[in-house]
VONU-153699 format. One line per 10 residues: number of its first residue (from 1); their letters; for each residue x, y, z of N, C-alpha, C. Coordinates in steps of 0.2 Angstrom, whole numbers, padded with zeros to 4 digits. Example, Ala and Ser with C-alpha at 12.3 -4.5 7.8 and 13.67 -1.06 7.14 Angstrom:
1> AS> 0066/-0028/0039/0062/-0022/0039/0066/-0016/0039; 0064/-0011/0035/0068/-0005/0036/0064/0000/0039
//
This chain:
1> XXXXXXXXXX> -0098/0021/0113/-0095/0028/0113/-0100/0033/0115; -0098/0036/0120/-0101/0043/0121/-0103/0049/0117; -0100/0047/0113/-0097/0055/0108/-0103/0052/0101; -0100/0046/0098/-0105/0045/0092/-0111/0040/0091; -0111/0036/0098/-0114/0027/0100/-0113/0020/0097; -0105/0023/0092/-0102/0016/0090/-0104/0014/0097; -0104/0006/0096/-0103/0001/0103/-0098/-0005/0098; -0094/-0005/0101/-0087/-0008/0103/-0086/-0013/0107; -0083/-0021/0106/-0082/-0026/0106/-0081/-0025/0114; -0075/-0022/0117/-0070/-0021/0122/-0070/-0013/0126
11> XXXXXXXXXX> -0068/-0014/0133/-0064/-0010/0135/-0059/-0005/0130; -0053/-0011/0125/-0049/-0007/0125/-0050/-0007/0119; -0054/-0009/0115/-0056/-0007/0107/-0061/0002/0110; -0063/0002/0114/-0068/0008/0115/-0060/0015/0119; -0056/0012/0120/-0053/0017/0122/-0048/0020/0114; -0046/0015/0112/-0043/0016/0104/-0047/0022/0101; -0054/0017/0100/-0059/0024/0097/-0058/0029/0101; -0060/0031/0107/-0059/0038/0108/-0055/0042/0107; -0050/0040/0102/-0045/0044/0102/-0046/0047/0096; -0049/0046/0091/-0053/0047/0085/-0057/0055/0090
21> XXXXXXXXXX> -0061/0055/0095/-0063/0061/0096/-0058/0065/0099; -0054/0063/0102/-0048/0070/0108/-0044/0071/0105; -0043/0067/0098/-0037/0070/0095/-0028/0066/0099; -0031/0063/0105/-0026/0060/0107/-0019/0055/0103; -0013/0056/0105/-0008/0053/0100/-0004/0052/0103; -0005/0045/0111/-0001/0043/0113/0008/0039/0111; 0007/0037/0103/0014/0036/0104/0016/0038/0100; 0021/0042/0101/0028/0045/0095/0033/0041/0093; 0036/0043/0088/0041/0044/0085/0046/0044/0089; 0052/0041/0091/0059/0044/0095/0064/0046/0090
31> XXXXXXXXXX> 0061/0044/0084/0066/0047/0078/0065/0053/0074; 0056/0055/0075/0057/0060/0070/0052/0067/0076; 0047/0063/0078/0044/0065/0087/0036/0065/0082; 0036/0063/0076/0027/0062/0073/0025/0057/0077; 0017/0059/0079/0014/0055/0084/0008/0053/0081; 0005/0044/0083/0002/0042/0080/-0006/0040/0086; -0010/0038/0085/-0017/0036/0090/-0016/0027/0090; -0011/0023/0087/-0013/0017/0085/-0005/0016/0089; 0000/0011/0093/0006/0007/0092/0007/0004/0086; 0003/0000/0082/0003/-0002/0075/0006/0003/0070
41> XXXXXXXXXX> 0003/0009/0069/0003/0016/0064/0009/0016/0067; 0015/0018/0073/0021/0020/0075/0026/0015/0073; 0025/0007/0074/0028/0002/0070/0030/0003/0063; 0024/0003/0059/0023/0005/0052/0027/0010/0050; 0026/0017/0054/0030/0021/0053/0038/0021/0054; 0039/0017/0060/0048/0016/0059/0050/0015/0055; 0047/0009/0052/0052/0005/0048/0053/0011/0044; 0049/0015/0040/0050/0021/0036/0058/0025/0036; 0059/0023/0042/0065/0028/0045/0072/0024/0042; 0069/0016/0041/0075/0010/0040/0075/0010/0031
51> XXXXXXXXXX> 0073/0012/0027/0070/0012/0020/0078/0014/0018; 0083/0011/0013/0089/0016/0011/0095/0015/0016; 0094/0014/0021/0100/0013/0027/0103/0006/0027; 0111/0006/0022/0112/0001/0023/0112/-0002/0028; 0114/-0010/0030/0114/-0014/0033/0110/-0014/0040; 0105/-0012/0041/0098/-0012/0045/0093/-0017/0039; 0089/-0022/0044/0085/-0026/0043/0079/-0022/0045; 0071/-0025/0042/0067/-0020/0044/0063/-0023/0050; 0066/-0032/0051/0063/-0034/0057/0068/-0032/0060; 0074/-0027/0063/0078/-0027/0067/0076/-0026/0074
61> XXXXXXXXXX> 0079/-0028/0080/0078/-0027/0086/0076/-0021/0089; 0078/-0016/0087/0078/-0007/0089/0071/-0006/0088; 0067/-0010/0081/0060/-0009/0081/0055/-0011/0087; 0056/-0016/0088/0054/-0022/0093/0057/-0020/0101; 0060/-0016/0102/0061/-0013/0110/0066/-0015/0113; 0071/-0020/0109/0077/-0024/0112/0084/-0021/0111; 0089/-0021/0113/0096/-0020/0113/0096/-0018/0104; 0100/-0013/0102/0102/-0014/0095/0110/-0018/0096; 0109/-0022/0090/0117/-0022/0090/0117/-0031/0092; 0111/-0033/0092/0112/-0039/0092/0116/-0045/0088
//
């Protein structure tokens, strides 16, 4: 890394890190619009949005990018 000289495994473990310096937070929320630096931490966070709603499952499809309603 340019910014602090971590050296990093990958291309895209080095691109993940620099998000840690630019503040970067490519992926949002389509449910609340909170935006996260990691696709993991946005996962994590949906299910949050499924907690209390009956009849949704937490591995439901609508998390995973498929049709709801399967």
């Amino acid at each position: 890394c340019s910014d602090c000289g971590k050296v990093l495994a990958s291309g895209a473990s080095l691109l993940s890190h620099r998000r840690i310096h630019t503040g970067e937070r490519p992926f949002g929320c389509p449910d609340c619009g909170k935006a996260f630096m990691a696709a993991r931490s946005l996962s994590k966070h949906r299910k949050s949005h499924l907690r209390g709603q009956p009849g949704t499952a937490l591995g439901s499809s609508s998390l995973q990018g498929g049709p709801e309603g399967r």
